[in-house]
Backbone atoms as SQL, in Angstrom:
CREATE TABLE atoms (id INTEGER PRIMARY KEY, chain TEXT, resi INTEGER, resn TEXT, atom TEXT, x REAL, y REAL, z REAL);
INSERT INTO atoms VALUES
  (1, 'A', 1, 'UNK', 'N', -0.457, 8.156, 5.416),
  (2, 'A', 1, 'UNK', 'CA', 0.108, 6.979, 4.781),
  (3, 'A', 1, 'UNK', 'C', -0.058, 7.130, 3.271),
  (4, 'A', 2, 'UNK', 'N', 0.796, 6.937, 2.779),
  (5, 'A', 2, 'UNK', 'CA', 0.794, 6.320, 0.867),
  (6, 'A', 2, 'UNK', 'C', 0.915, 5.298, 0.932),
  (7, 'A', 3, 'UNK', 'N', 0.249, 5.124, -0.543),
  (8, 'A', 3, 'UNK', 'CA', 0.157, 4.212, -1.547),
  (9, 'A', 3, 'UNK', 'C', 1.226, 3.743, -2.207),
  (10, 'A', 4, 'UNK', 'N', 1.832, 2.505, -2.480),
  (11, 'A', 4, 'UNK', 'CA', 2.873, 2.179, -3.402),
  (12, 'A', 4, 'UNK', 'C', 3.189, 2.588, -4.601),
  (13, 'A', 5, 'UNK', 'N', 1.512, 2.744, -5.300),
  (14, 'A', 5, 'UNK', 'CA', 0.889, 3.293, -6.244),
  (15, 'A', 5, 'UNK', 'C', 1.336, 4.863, -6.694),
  (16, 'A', 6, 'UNK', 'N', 1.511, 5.654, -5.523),
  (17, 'A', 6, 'UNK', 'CA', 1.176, 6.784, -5.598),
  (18, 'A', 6, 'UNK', 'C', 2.784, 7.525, -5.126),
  (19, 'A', 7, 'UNK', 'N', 3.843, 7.075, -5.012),
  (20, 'A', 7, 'UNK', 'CA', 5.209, 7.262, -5.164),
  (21, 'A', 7, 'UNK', 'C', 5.504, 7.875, -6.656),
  (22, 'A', 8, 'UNK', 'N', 6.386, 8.928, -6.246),
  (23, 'A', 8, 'UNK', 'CA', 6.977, 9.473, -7.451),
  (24, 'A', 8, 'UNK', 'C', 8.413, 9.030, -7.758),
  (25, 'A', 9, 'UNK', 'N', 8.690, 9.371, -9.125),
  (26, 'A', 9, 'UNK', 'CA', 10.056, 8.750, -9.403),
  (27, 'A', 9, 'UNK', 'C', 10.819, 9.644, -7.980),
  (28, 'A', 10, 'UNK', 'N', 12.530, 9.194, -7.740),
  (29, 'A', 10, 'UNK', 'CA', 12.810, 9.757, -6.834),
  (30, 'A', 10, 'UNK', 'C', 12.679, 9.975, -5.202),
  (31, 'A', 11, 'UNK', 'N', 11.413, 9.086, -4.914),
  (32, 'A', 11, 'UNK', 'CA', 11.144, 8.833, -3.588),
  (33, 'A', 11, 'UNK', 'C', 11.496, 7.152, -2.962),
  (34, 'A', 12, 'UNK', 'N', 11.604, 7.594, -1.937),
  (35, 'A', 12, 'UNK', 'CA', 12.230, 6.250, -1.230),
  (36, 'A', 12, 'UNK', 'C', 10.770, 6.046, -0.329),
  (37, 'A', 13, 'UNK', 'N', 11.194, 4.377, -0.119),
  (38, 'A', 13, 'UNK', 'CA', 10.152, 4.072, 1.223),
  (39, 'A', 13, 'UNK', 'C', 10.927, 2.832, 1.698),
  (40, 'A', 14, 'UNK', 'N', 9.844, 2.264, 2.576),
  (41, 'A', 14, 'UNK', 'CA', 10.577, 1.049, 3.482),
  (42, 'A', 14, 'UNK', 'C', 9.760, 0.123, 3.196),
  (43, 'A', 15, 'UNK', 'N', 10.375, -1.252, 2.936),
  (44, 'A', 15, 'UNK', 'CA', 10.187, -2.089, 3.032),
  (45, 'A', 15, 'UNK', 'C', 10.595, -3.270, 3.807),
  (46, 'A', 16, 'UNK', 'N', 10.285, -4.060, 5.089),
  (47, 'A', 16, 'UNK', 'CA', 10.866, -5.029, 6.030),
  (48, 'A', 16, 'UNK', 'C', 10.577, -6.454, 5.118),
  (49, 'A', 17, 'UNK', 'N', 12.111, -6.643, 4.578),
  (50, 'A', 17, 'UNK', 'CA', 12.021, -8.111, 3.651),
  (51, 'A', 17, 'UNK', 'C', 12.265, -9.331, 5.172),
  (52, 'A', 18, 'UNK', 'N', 11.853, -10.148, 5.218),
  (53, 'A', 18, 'UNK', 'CA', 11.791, -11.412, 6.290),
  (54, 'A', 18, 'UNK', 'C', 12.144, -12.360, 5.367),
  (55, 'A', 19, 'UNK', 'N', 13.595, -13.080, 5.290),
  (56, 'A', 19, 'UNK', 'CA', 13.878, -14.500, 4.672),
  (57, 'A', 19, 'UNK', 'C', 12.722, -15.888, 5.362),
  (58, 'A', 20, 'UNK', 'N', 11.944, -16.365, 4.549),
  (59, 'A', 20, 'UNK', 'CA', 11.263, -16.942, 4.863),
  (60, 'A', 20, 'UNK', 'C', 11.774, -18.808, 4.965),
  (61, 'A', 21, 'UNK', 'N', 12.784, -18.739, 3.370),
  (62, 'A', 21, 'UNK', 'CA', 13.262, -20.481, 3.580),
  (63, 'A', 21, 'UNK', 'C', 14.341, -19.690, 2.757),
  (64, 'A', 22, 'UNK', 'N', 15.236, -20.732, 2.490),
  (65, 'A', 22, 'UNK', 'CA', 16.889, -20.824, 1.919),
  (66, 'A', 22, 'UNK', 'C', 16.050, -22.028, 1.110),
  (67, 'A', 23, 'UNK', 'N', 16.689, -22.503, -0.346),
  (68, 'A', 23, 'UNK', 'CA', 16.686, -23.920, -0.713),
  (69, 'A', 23, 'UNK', 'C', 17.511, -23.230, -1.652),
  (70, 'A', 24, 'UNK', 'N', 17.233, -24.711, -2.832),
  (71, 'A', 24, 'UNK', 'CA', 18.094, -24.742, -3.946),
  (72, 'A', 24, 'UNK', 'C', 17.500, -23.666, -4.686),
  (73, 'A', 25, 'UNK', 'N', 16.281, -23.257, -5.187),
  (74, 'A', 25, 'UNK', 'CA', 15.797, -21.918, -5.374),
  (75, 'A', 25, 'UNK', 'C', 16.890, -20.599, -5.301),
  (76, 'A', 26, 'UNK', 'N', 16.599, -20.544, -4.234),
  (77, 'A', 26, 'UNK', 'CA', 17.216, -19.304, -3.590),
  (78, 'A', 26, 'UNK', 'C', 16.968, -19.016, -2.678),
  (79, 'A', 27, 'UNK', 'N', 16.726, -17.624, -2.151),
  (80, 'A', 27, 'UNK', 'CA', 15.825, -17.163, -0.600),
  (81, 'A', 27, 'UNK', 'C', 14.533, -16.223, -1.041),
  (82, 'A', 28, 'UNK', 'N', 13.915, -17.120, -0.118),
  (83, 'A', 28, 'UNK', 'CA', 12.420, -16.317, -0.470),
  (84, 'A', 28, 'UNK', 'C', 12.511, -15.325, 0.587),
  (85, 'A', 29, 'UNK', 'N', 11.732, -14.561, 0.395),
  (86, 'A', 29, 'UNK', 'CA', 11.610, -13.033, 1.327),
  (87, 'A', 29, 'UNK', 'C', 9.801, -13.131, 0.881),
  (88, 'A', 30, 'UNK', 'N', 9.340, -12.588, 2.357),
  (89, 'A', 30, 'UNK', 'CA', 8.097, -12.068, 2.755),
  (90, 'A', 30, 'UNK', 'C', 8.269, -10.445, 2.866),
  (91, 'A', 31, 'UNK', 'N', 7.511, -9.283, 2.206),
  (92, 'A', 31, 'UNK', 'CA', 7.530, -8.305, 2.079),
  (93, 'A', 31, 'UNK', 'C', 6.705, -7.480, 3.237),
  (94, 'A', 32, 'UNK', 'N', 7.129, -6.374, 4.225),
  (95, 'A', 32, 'UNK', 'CA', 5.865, -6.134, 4.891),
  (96, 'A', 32, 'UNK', 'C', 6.254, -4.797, 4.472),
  (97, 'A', 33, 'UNK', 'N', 4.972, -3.642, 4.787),
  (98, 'A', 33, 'UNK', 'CA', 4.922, -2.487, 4.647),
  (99, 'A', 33, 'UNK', 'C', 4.311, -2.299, 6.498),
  (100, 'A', 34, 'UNK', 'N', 3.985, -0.734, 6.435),
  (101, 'A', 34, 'UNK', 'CA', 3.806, -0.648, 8.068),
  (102, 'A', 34, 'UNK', 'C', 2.587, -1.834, 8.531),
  (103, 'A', 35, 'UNK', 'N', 2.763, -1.408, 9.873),
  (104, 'A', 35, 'UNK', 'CA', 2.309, -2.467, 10.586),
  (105, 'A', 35, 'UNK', 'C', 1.825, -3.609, 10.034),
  (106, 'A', 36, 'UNK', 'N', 2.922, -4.136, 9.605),
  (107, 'A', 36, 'UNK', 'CA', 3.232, -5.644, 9.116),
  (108, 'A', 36, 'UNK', 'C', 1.939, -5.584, 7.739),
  (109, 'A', 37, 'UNK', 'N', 1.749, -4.821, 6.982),
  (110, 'A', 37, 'UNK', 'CA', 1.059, -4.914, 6.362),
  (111, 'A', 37, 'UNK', 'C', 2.013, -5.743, 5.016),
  (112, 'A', 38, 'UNK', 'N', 1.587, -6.958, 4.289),
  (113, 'A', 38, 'UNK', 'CA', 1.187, -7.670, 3.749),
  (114, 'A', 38, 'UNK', 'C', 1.812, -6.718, 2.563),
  (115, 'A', 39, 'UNK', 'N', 3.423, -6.781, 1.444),
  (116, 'A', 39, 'UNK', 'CA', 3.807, -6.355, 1.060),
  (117, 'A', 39, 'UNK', 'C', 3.842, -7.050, -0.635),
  (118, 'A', 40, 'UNK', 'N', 4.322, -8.198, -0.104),
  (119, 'A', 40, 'UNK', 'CA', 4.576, -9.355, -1.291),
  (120, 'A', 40, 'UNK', 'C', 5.310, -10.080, -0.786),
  (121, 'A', 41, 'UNK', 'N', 6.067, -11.051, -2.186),
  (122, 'A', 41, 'UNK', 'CA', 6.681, -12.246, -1.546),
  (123, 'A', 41, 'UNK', 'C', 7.876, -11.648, -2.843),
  (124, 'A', 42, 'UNK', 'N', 9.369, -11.933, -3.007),
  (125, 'A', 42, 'UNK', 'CA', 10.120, -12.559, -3.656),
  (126, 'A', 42, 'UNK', 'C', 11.197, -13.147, -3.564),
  (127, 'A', 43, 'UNK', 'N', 11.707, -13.619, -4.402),
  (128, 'A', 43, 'UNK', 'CA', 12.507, -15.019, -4.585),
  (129, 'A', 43, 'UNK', 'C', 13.886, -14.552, -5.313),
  (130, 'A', 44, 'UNK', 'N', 15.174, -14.424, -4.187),
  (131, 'A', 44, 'UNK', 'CA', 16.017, -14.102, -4.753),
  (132, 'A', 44, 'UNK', 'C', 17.172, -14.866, -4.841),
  (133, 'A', 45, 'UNK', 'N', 17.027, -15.414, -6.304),
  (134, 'A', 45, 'UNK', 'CA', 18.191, -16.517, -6.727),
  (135, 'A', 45, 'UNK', 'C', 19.947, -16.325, -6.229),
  (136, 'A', 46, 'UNK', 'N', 20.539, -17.375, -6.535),
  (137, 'A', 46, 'UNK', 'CA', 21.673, -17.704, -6.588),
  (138, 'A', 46, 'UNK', 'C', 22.799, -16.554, -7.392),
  (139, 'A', 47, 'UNK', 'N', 21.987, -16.024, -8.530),
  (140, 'A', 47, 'UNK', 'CA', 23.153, -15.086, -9.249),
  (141, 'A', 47, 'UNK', 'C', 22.633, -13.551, -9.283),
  (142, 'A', 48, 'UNK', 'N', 21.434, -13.388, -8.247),
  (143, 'A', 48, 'UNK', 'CA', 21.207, -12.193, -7.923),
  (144, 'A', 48, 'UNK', 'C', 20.024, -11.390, -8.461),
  (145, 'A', 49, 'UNK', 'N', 19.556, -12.442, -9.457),
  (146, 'A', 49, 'UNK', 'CA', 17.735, -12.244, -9.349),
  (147, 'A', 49, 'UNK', 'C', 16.841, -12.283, -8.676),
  (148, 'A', 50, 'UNK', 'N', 16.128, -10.890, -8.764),
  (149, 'A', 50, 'UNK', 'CA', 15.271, -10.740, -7.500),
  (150, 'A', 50, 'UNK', 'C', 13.782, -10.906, -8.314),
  (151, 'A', 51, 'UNK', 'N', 12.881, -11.827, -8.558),
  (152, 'A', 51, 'UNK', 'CA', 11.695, -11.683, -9.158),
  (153, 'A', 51, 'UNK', 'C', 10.727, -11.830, -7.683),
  (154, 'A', 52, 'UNK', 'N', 9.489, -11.157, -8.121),
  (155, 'A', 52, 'UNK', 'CA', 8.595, -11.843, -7.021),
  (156, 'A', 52, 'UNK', 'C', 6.944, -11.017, -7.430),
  (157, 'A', 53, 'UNK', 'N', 6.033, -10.612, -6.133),
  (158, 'A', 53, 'UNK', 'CA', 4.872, -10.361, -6.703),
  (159, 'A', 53, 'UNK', 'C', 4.334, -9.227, -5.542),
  (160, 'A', 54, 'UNK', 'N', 3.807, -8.925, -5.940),
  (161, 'A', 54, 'UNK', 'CA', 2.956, -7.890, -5.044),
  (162, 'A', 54, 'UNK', 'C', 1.652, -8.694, -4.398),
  (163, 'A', 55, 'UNK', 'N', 1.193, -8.638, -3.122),
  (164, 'A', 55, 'UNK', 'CA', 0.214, -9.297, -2.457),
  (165, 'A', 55, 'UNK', 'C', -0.762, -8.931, -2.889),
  (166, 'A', 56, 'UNK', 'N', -1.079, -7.521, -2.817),
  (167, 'A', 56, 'UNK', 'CA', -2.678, -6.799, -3.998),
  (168, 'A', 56, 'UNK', 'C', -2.189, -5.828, -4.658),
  (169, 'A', 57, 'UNK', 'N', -3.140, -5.316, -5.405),
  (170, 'A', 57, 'UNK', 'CA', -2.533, -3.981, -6.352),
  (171, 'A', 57, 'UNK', 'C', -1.444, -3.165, -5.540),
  (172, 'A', 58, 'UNK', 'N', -0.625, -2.422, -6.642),
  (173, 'A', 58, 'UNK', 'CA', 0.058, -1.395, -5.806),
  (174, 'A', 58, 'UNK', 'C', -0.785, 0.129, -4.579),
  (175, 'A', 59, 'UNK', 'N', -2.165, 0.027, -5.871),
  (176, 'A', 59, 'UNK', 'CA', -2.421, 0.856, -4.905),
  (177, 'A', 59, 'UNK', 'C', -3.324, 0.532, -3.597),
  (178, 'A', 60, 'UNK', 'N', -3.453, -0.470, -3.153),
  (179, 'A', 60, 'UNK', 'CA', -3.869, -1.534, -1.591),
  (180, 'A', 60, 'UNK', 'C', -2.667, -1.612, -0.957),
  (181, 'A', 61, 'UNK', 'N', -1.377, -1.071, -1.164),
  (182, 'A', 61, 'UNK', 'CA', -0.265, -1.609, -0.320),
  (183, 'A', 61, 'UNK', 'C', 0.481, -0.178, 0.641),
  (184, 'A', 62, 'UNK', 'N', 0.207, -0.098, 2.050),
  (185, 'A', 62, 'UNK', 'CA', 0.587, 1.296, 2.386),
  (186, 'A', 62, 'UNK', 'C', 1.815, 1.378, 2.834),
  (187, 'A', 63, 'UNK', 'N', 2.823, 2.637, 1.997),
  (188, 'A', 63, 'UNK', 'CA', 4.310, 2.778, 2.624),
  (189, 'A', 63, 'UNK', 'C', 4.927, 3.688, 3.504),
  (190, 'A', 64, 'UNK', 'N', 5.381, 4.025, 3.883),
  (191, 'A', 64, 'UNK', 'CA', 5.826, 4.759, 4.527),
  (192, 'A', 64, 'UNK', 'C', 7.197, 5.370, 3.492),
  (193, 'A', 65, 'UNK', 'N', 7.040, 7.047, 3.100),
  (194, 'A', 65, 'UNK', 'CA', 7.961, 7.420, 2.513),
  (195, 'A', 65, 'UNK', 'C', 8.860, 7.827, 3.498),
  (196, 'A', 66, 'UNK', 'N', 10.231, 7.579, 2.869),
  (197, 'A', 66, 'UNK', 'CA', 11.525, 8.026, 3.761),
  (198, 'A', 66, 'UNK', 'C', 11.758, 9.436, 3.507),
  (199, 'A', 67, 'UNK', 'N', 12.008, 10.375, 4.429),
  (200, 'A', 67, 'UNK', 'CA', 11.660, 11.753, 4.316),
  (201, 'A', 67, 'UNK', 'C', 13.284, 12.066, 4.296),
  (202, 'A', 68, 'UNK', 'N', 14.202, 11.169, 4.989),
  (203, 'A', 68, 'UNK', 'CA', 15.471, 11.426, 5.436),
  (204, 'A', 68, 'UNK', 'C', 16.241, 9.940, 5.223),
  (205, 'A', 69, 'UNK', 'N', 17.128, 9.857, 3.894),
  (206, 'A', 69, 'UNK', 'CA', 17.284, 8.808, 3.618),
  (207, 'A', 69, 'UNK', 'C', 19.010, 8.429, 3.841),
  (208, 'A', 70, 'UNK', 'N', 19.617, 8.559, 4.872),
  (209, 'A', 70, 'UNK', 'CA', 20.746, 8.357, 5.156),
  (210, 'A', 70, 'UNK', 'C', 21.064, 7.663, 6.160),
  (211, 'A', 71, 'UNK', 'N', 21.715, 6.055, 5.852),
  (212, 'A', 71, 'UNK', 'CA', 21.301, 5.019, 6.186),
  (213, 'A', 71, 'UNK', 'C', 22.767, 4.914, 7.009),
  (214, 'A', 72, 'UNK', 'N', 22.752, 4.812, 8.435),
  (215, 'A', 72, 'UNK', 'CA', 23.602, 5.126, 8.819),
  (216, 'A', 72, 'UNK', 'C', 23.808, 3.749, 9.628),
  (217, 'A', 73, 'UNK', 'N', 25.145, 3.010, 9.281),
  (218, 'A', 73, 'UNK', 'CA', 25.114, 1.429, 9.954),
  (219, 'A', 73, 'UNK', 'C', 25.930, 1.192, 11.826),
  (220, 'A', 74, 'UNK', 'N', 25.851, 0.765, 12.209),
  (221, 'A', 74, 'UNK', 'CA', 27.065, 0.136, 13.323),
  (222, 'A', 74, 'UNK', 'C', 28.384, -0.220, 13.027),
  (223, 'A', 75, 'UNK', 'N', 29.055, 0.693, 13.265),
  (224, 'A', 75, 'UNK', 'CA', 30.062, 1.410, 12.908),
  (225, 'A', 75, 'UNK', 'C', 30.540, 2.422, 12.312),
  (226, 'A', 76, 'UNK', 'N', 29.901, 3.141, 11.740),
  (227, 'A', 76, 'UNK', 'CA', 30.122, 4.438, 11.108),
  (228, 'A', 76, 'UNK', 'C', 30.605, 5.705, 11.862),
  (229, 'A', 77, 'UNK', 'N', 31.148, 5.862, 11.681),
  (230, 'A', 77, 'UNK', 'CA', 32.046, 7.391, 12.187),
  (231, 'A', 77, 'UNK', 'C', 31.354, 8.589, 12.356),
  (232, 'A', 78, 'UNK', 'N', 30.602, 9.023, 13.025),
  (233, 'A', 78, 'UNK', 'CA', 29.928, 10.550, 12.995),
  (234, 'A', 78, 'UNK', 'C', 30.433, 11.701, 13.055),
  (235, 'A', 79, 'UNK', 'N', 30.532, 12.761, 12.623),
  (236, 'A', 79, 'UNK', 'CA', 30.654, 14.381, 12.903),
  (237, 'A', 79, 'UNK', 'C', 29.581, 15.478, 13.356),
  (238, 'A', 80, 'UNK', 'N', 29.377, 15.961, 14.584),
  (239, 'A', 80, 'UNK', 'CA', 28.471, 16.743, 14.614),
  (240, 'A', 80, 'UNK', 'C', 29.035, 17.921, 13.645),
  (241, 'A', 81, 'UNK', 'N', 27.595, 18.248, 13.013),
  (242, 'A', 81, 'UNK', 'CA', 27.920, 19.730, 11.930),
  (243, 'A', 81, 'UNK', 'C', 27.955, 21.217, 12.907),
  (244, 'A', 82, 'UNK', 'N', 27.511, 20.897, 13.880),
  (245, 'A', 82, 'UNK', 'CA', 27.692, 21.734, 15.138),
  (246, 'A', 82, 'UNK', 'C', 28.523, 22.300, 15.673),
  (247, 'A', 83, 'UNK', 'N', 28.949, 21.279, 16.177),
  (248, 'A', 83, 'UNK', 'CA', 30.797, 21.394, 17.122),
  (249, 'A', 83, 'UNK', 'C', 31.419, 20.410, 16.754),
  (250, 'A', 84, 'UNK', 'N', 31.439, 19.775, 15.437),
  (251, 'A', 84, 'UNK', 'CA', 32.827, 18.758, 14.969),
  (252, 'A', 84, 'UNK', 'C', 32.985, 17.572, 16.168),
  (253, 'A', 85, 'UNK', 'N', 32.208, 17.691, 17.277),
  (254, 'A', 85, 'UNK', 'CA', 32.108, 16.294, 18.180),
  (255, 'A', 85, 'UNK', 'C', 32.354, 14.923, 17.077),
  (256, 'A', 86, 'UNK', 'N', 32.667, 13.922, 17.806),
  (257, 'A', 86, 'UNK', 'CA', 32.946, 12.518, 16.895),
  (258, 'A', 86, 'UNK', 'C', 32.471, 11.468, 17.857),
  (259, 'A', 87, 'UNK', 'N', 32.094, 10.468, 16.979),
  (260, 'A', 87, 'UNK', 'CA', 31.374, 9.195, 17.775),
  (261, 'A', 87, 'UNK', 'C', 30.953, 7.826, 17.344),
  (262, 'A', 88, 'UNK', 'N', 31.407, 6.998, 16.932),
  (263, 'A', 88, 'UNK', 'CA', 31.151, 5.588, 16.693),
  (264, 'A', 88, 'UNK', 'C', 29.688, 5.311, 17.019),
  (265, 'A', 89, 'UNK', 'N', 28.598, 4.718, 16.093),
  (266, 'A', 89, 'UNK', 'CA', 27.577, 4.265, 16.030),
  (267, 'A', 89, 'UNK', 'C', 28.178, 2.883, 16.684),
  (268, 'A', 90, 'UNK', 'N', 27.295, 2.771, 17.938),
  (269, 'A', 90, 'UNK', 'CA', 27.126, 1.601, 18.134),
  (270, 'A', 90, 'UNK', 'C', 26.091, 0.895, 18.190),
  (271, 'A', 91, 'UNK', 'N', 25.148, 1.402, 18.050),
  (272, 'A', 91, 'UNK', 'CA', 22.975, 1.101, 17.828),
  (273, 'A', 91, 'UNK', 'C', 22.607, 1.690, 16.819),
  (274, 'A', 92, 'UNK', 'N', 21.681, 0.983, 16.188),
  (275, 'A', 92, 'UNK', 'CA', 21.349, 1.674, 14.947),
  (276, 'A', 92, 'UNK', 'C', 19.441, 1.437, 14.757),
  (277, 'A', 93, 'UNK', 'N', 18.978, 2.285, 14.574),
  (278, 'A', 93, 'UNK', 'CA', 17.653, 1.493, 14.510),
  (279, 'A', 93, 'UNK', 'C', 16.645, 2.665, 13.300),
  (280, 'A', 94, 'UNK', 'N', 16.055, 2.159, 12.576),
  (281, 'A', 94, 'UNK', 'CA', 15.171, 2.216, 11.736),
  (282, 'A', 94, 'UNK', 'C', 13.541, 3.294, 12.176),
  (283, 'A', 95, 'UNK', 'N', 13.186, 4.362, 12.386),
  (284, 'A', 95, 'UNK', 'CA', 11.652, 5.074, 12.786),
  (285, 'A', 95, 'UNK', 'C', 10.767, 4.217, 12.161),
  (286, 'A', 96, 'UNK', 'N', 9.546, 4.353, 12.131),
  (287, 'A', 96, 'UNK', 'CA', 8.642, 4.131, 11.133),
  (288, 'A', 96, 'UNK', 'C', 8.159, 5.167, 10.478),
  (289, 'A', 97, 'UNK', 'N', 8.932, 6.915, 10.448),
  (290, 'A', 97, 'UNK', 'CA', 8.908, 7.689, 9.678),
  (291, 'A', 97, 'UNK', 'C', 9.671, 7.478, 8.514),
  (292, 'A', 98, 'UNK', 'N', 10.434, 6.115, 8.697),
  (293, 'A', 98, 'UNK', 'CA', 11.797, 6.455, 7.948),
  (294, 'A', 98, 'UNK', 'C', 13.324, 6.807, 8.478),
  (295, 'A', 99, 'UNK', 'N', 13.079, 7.339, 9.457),
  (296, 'A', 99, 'UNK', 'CA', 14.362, 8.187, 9.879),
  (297, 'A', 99, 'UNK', 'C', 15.444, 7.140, 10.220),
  (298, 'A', 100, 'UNK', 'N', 16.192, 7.162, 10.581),
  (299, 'A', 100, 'UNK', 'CA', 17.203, 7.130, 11.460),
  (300, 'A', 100, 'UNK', 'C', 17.805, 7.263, 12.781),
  (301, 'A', 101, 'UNK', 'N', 17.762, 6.695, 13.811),
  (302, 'A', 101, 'UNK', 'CA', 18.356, 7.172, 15.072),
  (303, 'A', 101, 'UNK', 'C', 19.795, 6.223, 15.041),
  (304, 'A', 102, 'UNK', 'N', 20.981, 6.258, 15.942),
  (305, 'A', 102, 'UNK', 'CA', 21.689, 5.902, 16.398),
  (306, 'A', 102, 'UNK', 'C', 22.333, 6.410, 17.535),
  (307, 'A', 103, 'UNK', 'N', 23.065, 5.280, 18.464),
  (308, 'A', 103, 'UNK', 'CA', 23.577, 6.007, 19.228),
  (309, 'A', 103, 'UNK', 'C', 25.440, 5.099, 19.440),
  (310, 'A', 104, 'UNK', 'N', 25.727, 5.935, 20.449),
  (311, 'A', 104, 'UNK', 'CA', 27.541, 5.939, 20.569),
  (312, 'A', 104, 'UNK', 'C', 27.132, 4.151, 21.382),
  (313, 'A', 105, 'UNK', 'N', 26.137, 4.253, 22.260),
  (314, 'A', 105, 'UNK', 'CA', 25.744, 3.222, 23.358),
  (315, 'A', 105, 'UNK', 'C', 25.359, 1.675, 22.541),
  (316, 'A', 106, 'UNK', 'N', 26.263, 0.580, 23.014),
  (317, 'A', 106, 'UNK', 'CA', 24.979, -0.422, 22.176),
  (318, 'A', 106, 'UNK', 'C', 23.652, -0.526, 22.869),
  (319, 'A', 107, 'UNK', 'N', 23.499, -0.137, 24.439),
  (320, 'A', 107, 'UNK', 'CA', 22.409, -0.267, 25.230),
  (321, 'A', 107, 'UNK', 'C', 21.393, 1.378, 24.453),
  (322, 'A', 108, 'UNK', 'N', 21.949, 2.140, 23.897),
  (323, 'A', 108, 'UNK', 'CA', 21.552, 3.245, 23.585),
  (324, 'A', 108, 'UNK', 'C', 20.956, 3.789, 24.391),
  (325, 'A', 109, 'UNK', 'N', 21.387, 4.315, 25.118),
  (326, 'A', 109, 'UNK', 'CA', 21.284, 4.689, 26.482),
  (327, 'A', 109, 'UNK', 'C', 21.342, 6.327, 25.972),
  (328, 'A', 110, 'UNK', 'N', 21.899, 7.161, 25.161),
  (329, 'A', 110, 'UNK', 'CA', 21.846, 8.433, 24.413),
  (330, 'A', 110, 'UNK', 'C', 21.506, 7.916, 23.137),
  (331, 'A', 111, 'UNK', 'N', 20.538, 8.662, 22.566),
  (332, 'A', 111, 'UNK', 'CA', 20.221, 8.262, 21.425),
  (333, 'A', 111, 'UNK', 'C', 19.645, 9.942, 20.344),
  (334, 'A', 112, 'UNK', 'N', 20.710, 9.622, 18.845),
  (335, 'A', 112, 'UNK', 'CA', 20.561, 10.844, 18.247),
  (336, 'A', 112, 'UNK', 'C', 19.912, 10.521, 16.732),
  (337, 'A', 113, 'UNK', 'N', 19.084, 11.362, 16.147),
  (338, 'A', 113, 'UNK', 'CA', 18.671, 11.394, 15.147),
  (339, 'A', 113, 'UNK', 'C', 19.967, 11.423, 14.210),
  (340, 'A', 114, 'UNK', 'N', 19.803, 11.388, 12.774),
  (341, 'A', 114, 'UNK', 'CA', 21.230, 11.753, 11.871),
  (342, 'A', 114, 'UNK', 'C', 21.131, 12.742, 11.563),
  (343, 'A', 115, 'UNK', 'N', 20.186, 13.358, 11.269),
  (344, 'A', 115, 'UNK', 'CA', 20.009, 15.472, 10.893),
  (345, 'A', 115, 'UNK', 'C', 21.010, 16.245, 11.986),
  (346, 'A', 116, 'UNK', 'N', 21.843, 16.393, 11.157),
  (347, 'A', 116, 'UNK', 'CA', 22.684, 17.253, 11.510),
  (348, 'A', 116, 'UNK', 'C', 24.273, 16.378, 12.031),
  (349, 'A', 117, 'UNK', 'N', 24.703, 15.547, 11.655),
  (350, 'A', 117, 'UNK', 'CA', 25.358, 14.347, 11.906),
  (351, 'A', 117, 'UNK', 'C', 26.020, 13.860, 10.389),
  (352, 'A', 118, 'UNK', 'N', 27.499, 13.603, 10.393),
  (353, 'A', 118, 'UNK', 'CA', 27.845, 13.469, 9.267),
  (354, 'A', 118, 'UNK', 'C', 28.827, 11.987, 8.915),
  (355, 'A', 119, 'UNK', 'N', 28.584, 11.172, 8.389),
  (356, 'A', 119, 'UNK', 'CA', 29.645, 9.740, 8.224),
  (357, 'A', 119, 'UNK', 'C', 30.395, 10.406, 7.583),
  (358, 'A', 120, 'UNK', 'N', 31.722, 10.289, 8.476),
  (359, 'A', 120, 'UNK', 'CA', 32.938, 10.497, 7.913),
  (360, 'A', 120, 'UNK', 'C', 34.037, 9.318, 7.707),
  (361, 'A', 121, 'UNK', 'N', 33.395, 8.646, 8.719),
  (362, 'A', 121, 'UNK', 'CA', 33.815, 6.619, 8.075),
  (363, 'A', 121, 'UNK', 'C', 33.817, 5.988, 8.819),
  (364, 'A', 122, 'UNK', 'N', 34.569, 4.698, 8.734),
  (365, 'A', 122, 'UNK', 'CA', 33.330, 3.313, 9.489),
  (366, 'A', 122, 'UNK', 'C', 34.898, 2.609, 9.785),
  (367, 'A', 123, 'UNK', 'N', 34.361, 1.700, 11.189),
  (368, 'A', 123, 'UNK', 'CA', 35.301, 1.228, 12.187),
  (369, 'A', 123, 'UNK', 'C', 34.971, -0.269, 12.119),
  (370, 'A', 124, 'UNK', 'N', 35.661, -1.238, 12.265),
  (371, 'A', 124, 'UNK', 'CA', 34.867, -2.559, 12.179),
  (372, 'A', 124, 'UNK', 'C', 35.042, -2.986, 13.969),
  (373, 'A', 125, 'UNK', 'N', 34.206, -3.410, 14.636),
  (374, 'A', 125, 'UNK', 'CA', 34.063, -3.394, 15.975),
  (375, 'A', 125, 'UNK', 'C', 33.778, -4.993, 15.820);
C-alpha cells in the first residue's frame, strides 16, 4: 500500500467519492481510500468547484496506485489485439489493484481484464 503522500507526479490512484447530501451548497462527497479508509470530505459547488479537506495528513491516507489506467465504461466497443474479436461492454467493474475488468454479459458471466483489449467506440444501450 502507498501513501497519498508518497505519489509521484504522473501516477494515478483511486479514490471512491460517496455523495453524501445535495443542498443549495452543492454536493458534498465523502472520500474513501481502500478498505473504506477515511479519505476526506469535499464540496462540489454549482459552477464546478471542487474545494474540500483531507481527513489526516497526506501521509496517514493509504491508496491504491492504478498500475493500468484505462477506464473502460458500459458500452464501449472492444477489439481483441489478438484476433480483432469485437464486443460491447456490458459490466464494468473497478479491482482494488486498480484494474479494470469487463465483460460482453451484464450478469458477467465471462469476464475479461482490458490488457490486451482496445476501445474502438461506444454504443448507447
Amino acid at each position: 500500500m502507498t501513501a497519498l503522500a508518497d505519489l509521484k507526479a504522473g501516477q494515478a490512484f483511486l479514490f471512491i467519492a460517496q455523495v453524501t447530501l445535495i443542498d443549495v451548497a452543492g454536493t458534498h462527497l465523502s472520500l474513501f481510500g481502500p478498505a473504506q479508509a477515511a479519505g476526506g470530505t469535499a464540496l462540489m459547488d454549482a459552477s464546478g468547484v471542487l474545494t474540500g479537506q483531507l481527513a489526516v495528513p497526506a501521509a496517514q491516507i493509504p491508496v491504491t496506485v492504478v498500475t493500468q489506467f484505462a477506464a473502460v465504461s458500459v458500452g464501449d466497443v472492444l477489439a481483441s489485439d489478438a484476433n480483432g474479436e469485437t464486443a460491447v461492454a456490458r459490466w464494468v467493474a473497478v479491482q482494488p489493484d486498480g484494474t479494470y475488468q469487463w465483460s460482453s454479459s451484464p450478469a458477467a458471466h465471462v469476464v475479461y481484464r482490458t490488457a490486451g483489449w482496445t476501445i474502438i467506440g461506444h454504443v448507447s444501450l
